[in-house]
C-alpha positions in Angstrom: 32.9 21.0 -0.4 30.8 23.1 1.7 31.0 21.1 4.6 35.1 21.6 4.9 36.2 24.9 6.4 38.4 27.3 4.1 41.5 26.1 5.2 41.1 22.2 3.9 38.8 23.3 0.5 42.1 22.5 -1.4 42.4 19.3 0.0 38.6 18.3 -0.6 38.6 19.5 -4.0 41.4 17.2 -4.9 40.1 14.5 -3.0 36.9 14.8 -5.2 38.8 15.1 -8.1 40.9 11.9 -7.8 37.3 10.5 -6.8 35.7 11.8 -10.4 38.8 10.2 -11.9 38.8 6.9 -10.5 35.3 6.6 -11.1 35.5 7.6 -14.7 38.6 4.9 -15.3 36.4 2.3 -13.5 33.4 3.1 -15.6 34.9 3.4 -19.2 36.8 -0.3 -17.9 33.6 -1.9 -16.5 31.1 -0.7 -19.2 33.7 -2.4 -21.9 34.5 -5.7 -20.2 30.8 -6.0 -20.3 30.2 -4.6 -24.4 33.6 -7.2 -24.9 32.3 -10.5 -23.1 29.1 -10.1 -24.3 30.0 -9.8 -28.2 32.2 -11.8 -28.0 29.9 -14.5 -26.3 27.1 -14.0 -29.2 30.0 -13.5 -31.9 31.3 -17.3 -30.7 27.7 -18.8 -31.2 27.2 -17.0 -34.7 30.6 -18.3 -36.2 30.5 -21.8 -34.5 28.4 -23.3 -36.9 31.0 -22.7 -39.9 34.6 -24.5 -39.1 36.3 -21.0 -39.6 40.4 -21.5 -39.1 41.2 -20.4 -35.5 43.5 -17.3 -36.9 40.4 -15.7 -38.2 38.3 -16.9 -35.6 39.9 -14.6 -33.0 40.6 -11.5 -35.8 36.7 -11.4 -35.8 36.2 -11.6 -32.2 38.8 -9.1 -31.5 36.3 -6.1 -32.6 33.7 -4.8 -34.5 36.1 -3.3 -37.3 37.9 -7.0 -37.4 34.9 -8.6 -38.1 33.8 -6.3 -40.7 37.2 -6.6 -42.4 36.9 -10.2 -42.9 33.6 -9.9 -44.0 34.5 -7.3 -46.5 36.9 -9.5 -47.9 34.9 -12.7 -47.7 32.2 -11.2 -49.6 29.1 -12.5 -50.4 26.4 -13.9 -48.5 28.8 -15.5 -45.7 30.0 -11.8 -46.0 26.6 -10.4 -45.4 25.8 -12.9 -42.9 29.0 -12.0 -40.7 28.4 -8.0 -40.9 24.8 -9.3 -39.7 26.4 -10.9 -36.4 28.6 -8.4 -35.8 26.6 -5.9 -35.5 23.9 -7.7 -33.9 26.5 -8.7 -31.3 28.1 -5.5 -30.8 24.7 -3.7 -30.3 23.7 -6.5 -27.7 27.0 -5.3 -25.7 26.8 -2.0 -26.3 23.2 -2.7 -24.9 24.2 -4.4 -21.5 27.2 -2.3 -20.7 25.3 1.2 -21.0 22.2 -0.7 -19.3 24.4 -1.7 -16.6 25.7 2.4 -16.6 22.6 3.7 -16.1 21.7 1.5 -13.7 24.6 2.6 -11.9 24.1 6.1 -12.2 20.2 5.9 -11.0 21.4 4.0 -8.0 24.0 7.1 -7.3 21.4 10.1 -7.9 18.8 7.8 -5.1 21.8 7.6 -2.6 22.8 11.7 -3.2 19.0 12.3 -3.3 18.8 10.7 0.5 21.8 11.5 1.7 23.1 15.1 1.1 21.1 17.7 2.2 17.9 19.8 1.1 19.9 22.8 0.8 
């Protein structure tokens, strides 16, 4: 912004704001795909063992809550056992999508560090 003269600051500061907007949709949809494909990757290899009907297959890889609904009402120690995976796979995405954040974001504050100026 203080590269623009007076006359286009309006334009600049909505141009970064549609920026910061973008960026923030593309985040939030980048860091879930990843938390989503990964539990439901490890959710897949903790259920496939057991021949659980399809219907309830997918209510339990659908989310976390699912998954600890059908637990809840399965009870027991296939109950236990499912909480278990479910939160062991939701912390393993939860893992790789904010990894993969602040990966991002370190890789943004080198390229402002380098690039804008010392003032």
């Amino acid at each position: 912004m203080g590269s623009l003269p007076s006359a286009h600051t309006g334009v600049g500061a909505a141009t970064n704001s549609s920026f910061m907007q973008v960026g923030g949709a593309l985040g939030v949809a980048v860091v879930g795909s990843l938390l989503s494909t990964r539990y439901e990757h490890h959710i897949d290899a903790a259920i496939a063992p057991y021949h659980v009907p399809s219907a309830i297959a997918e209510t339990i890889r659908g989310s976390l809550g699912s998954a600890l609904e059908v637990a809840h009402r399965i009870g027991g120690l296939t109950g236990e056992a499912l909480v278990h995976a479910a939160h062991t796979a939701f912390i393993s995405g939860t893992s790789l999508g904010l990894g993969v954040a602040a990966i991002v974001v370190l890789a943004g504050a080198l390229v402002a560090l380098a690039a804008l100026p010392g003032r």
